[in-house]
C-alpha positions in Angstrom: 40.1 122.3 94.3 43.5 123.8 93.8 45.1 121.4 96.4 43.8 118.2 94.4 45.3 119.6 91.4 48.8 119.9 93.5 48.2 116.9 95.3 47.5 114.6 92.5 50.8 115.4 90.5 53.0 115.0 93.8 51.5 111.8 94.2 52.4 111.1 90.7 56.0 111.9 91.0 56.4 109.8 94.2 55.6 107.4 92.9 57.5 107.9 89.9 60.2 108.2 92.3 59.6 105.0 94.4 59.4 102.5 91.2 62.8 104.2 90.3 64.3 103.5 93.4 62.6 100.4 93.4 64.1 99.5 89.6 67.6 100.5 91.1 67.1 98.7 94.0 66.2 95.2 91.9 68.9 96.0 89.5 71.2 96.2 92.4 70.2 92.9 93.4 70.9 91.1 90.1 74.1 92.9 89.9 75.2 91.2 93.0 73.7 87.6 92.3 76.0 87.9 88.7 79.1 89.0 91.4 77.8 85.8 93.3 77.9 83.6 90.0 81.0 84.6 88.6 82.7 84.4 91.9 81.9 80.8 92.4 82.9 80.1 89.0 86.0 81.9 89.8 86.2 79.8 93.0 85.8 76.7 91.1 88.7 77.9 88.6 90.6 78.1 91.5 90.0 75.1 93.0 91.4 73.2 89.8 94.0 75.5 89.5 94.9 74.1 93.0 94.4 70.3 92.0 96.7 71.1 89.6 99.2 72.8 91.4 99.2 69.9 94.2 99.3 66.8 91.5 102.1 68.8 89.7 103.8 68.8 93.2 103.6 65.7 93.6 100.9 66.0 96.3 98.0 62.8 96.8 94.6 64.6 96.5 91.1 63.3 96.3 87.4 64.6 96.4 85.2 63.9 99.0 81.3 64.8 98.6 80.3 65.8 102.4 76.9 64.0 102.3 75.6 66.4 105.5 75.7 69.9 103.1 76.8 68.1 99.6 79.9 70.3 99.5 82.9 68.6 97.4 85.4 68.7 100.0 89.4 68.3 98.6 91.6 66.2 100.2 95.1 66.0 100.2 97.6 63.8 102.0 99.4 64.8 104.8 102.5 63.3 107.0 102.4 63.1 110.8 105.8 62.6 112.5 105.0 61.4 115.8 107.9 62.3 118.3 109.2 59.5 120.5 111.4 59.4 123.3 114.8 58.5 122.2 116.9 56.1 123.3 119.6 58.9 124.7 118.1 60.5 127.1 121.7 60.9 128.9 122.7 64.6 128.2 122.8 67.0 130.6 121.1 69.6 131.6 123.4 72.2 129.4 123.3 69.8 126.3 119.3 69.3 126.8 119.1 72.8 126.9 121.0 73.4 124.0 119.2 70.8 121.9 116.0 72.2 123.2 116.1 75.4 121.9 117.7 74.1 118.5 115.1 72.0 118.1 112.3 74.4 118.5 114.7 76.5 115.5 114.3 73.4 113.6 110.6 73.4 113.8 109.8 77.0 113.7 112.3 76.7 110.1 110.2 73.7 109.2 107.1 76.0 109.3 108.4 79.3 108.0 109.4 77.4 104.6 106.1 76.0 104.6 107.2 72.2 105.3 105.4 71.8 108.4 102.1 73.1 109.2 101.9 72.6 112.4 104.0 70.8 115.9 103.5 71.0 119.6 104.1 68.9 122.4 101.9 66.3 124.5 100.9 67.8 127.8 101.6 64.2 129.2 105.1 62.7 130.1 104.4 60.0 127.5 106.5 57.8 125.0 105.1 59.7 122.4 106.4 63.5 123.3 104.8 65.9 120.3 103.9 66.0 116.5 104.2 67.4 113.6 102.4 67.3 110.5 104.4 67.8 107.4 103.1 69.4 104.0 104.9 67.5 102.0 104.4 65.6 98.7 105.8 62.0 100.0 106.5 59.9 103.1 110.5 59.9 102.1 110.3 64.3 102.2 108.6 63.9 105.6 111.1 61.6 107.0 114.5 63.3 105.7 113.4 66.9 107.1 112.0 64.9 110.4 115.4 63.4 111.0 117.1 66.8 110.8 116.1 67.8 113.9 118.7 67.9 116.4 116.9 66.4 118.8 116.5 63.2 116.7 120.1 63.3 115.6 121.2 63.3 119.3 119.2 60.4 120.1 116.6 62.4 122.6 114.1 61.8 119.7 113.2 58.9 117.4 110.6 59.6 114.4 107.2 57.6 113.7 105.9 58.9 110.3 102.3 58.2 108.9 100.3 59.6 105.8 97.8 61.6 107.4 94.9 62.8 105.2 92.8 66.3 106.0 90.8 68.5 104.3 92.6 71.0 102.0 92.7 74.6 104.1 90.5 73.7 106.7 92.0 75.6 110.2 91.5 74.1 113.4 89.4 75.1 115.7 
């Protein structure tokens, strides 16, 4: 008799204890789907805060609904300098050189101040020898800092520009 009268207030307080936890467990929960909610409304701030930024730049942007998952994808226009072999290709093997490794200064530049995004070479021995693909707000940006490169100023190179248009922040993969 004396261990039902123990056992029934211990099975009280557990379960006390478990709707508590259960309570703080729920509460928990709905804490995180209001983190959830005000984070995408923060994410959407931010997105026209970027719109913003990039049309006050100067930048072409536009929306695009990805009918798959329904996302609103931003787009944004890019320029891609194709790399051509030049018409002097006569140097020689000290002035290639030379012009080699200032035009790979040139590049890496164009990417540290955030004007190119990214370059590389063809793995062919093509016309067409590498990109790049400048963030730039107009074709006539693109083609000035294109033409500074040594290479092209030489002769070795010539420049083929195009507007190029991506996905806002997507990486490659």
């Amino acid at each position: 008799m004396k261990i039902k009268r123990l056992f029934f207030p211990l099975l009280l307080v557990i379960a006390f204890i478990s709707c508590k936890n259960e309570q703080e467990s729920h509460d928990a929960h709905s804490h995180d789907q209001m983190k959830v909610e005000s984070n995408s409304d923060t994410e959407k701030e931010s997105v026209t805060q970027l719109k913003n930024k990039l049309t006050g730049e100067g930048f072409k942007i536009f929306d695009y609904i990805d009918e798959k998952t329904g996302d609103t994808v931003l787009m944004q226009q890019y320029f891609i300098a194709f790399l051509k072999r030049g018409a002097n290709r006569s140097q020689s093997k000290t002035e290639t050189d030379s012009l080699q490794a200032l035009h790979m200064a040139h590049l890496g530049r164009m990417y540290e101040e955030g004007y190119a995004d990214i370059s590389g070479p063809f793995g062919d021995d093509g016309d067409i020898r590498g990109i790049t693909i400048y963030n730039v707000p107009t074709l006539q940006i693109a083609d000035s800092l294109a033409n500074m490169d040594p290479m092209v100023q030489a002769g070795r190179l010539e420049i083929e520009i195009h507007p190029w248009w991506a996905a806002k922040g997507f990486p490659l993969r």
